[in-house]
Structures are given as C-alpha cells and as structure tokens.
N, CA and C of each residue as an Amber inpcrd file, in Angstrom:
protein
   246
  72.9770000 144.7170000 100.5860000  74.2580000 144.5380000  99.9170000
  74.3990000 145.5760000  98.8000000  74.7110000 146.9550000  99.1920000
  74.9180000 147.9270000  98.3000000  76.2320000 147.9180000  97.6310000
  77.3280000 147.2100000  98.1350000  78.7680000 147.4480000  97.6160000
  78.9230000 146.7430000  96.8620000  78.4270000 145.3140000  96.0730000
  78.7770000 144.8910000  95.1370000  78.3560000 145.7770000  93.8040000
  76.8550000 146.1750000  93.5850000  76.7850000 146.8650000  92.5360000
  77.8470000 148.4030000  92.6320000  77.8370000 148.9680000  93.6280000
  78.9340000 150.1330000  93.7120000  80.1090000 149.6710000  92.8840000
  80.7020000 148.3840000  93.1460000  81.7960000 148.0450000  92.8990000
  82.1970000 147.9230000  91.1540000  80.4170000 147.3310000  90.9090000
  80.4040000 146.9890000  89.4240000  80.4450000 148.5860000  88.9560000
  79.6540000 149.5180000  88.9380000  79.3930000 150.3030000  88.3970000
  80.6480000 151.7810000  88.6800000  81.5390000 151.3140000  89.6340000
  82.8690000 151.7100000  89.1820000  83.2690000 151.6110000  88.5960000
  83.8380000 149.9850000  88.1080000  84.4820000 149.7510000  87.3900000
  84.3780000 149.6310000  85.4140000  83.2850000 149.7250000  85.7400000
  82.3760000 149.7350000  84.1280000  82.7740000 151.6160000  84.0130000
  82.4950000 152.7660000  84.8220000  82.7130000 154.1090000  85.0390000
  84.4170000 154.2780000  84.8620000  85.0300000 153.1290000  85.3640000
  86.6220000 152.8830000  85.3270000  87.0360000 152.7730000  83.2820000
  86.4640000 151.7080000  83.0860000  86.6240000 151.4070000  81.9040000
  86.1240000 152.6420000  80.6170000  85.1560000 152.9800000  80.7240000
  84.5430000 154.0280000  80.0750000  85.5650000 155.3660000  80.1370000
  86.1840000 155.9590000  81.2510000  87.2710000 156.6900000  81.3820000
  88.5410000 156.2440000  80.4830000  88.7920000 155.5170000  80.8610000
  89.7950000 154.3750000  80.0970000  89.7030000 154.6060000  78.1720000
  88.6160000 153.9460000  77.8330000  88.2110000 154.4700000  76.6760000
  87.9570000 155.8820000  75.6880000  87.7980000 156.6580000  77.1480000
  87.7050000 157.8710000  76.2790000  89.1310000 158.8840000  76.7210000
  90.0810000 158.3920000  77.8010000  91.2830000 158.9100000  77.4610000
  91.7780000 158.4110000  75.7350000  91.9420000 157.1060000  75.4420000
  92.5270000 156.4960000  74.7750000  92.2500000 157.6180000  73.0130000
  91.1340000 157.7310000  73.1690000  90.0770000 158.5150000  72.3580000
  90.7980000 160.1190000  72.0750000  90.6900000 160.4420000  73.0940000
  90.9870000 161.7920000  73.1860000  92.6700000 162.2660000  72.8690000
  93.8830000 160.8140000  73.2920000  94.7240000 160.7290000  73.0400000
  95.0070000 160.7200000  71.7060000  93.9160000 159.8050000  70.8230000
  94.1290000 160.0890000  69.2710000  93.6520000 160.7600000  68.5210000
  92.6200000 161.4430000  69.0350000  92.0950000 162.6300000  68.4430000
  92.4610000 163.6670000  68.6050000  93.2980000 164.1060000  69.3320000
  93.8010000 165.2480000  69.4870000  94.9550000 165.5490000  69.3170000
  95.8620000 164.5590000  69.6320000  97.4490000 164.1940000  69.3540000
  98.3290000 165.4890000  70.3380000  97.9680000 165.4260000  71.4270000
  98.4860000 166.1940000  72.2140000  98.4430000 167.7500000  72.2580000
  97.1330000 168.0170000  71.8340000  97.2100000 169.4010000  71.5210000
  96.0060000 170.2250000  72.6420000  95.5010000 168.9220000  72.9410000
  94.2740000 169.8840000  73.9660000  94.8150000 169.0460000  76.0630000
  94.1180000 169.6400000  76.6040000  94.8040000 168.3220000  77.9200000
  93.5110000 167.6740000  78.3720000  92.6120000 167.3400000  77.8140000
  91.3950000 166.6270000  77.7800000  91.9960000 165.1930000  78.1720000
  93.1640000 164.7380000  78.0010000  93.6540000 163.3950000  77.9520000
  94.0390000 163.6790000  79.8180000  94.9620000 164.6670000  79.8740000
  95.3190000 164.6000000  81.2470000  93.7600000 164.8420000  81.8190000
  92.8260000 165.2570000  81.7950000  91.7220000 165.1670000  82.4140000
  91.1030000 164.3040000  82.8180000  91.1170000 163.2520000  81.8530000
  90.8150000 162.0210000  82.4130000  91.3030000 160.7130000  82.7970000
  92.7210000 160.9820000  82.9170000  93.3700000 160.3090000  83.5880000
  93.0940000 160.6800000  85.0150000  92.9470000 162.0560000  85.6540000
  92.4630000 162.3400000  86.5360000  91.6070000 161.9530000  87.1720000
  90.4830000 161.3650000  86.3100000  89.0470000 161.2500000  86.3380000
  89.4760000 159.2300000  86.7320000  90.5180000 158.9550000  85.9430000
  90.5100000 157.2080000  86.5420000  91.2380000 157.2600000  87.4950000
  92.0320000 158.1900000  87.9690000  92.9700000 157.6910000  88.8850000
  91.9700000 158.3060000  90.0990000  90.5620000 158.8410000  89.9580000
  89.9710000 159.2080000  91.3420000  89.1920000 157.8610000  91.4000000
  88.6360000 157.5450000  90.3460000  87.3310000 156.2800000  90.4190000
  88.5730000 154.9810000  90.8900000  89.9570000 155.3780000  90.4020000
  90.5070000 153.8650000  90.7320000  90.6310000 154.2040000  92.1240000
  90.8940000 154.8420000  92.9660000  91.4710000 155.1730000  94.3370000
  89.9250000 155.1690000  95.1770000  88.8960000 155.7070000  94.5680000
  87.3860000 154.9350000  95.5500000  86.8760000 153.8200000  95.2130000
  87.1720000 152.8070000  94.1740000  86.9430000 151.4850000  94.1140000
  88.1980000 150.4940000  95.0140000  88.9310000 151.5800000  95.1170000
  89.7710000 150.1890000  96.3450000  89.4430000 150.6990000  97.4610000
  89.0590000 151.8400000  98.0170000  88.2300000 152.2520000  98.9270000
  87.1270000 151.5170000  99.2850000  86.1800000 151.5350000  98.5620000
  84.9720000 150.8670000  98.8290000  85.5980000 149.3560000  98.9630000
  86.2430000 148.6890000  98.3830000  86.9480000 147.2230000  98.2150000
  87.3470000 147.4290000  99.8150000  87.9510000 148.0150000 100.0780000
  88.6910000 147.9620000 101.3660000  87.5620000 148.1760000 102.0350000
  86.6170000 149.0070000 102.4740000  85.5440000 149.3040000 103.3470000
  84.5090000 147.6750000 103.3550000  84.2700000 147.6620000 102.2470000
  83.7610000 146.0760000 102.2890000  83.9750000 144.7230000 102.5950000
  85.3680000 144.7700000 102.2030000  86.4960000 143.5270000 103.4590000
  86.7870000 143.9090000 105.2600000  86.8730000 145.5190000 104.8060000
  86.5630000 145.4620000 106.7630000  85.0310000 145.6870000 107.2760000
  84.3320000 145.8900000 106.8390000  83.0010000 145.8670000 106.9890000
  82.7160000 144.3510000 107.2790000  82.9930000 143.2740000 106.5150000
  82.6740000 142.0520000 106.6610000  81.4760000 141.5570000 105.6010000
  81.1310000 142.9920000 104.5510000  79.9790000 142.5970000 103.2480000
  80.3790000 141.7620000 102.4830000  82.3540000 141.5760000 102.2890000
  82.9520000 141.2090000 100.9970000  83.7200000 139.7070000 102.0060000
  84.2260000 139.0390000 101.5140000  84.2480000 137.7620000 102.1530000
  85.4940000 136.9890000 100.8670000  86.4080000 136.4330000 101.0040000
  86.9340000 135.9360000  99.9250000  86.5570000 134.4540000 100.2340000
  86.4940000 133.5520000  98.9540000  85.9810000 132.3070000  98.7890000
  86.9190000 131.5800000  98.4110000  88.1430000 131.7270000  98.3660000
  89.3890000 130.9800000  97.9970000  89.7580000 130.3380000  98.6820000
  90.0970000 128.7900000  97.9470000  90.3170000 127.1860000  98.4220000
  91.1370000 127.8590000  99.8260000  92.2710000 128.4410000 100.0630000
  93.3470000 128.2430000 100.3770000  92.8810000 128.8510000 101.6070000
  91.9900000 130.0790000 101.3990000  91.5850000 130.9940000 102.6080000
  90.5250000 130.0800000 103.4350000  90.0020000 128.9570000 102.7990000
  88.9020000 128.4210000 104.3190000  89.8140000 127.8210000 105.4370000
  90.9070000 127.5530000 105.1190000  91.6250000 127.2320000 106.3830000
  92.9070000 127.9000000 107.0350000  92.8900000 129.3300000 106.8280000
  92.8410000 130.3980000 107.4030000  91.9250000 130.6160000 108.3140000
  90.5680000 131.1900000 107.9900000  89.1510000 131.1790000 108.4300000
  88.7880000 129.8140000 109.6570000  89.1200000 128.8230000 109.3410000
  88.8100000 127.7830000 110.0890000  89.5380000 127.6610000 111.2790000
  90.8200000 128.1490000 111.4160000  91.8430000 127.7770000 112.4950000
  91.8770000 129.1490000 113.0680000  91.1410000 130.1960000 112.8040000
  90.9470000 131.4780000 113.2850000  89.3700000 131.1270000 114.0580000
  88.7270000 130.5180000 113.7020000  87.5120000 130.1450000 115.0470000
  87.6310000 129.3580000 115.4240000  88.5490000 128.5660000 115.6220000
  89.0140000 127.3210000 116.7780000  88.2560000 125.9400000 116.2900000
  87.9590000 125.9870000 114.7490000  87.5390000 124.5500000 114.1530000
  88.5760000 123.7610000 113.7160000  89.1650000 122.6620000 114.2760000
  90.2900000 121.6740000 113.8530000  90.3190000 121.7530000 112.4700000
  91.4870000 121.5030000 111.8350000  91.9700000 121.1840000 110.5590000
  91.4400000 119.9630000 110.2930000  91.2650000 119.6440000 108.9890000
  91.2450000 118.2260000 108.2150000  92.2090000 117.7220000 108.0470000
C-alpha cells in the first residue's frame, strides 16, 4: 500500500507550497515572480495528487467507507438489500 503515504506526503508538499507562496507574496509585494512560481509548483502537486487519487480508486487500493456507499457496493454483487 504505497498510495496512501504518496497521498499524505503530497499533500503536506501541497501545503508547504501554499505557505511559502503566501510568504513570498508578502515579502516581496509583487516585485519578484517567485509567487507565480509557486503557484506553479501547487497547481502541479495539486493535479498529481488527484492523479494518484484517481489511479488508486481505479486501481481498487483506495475504497470509500461511506454509510451510503455500502449499498451501492452491495446491490452491485448481487447481495439483497436490508
């Protein structure tokens, strides 16, 4: 199960980007494009964390556990409803 930590350590890599646009936005006050740089830099990590998200729901690693989805799941393998 490699894609859950992938997933974490995107998004922690997501946030950290996040933080240091915000950073660079006030430290510089629009004078360098260090800010557009790393917006660059989240909008690639955001576009391979729904990648990997998506590869892992069709892969069958990632699985949702929501009330509503076991009987979806259930009437899709031919187990009667409650």
């Amino acid at each position: 199960m490699w894609i859950k930590p992938v997933i974490v350590i995107l998004f922690i890599l997501l946030l950290i980007s996040l933080g240091s646009g915000l950073v660079f936005l006030v430290k510089d006050q629009g004078r360098t494009r260090r800010t557009l740089h790393s917006l660059g830099i989240r909008v690639t990590l955001a576009v391979t964390l729904m990648a990997v998200i998506g590869y892992g729901f069709y892969s069958g690693q990632l699985r949702s556990k929501a009330p509503w989805d076991a009987a979806i799941s259930a009437s899709k393998s031919g187990a009667p409803d409650k």
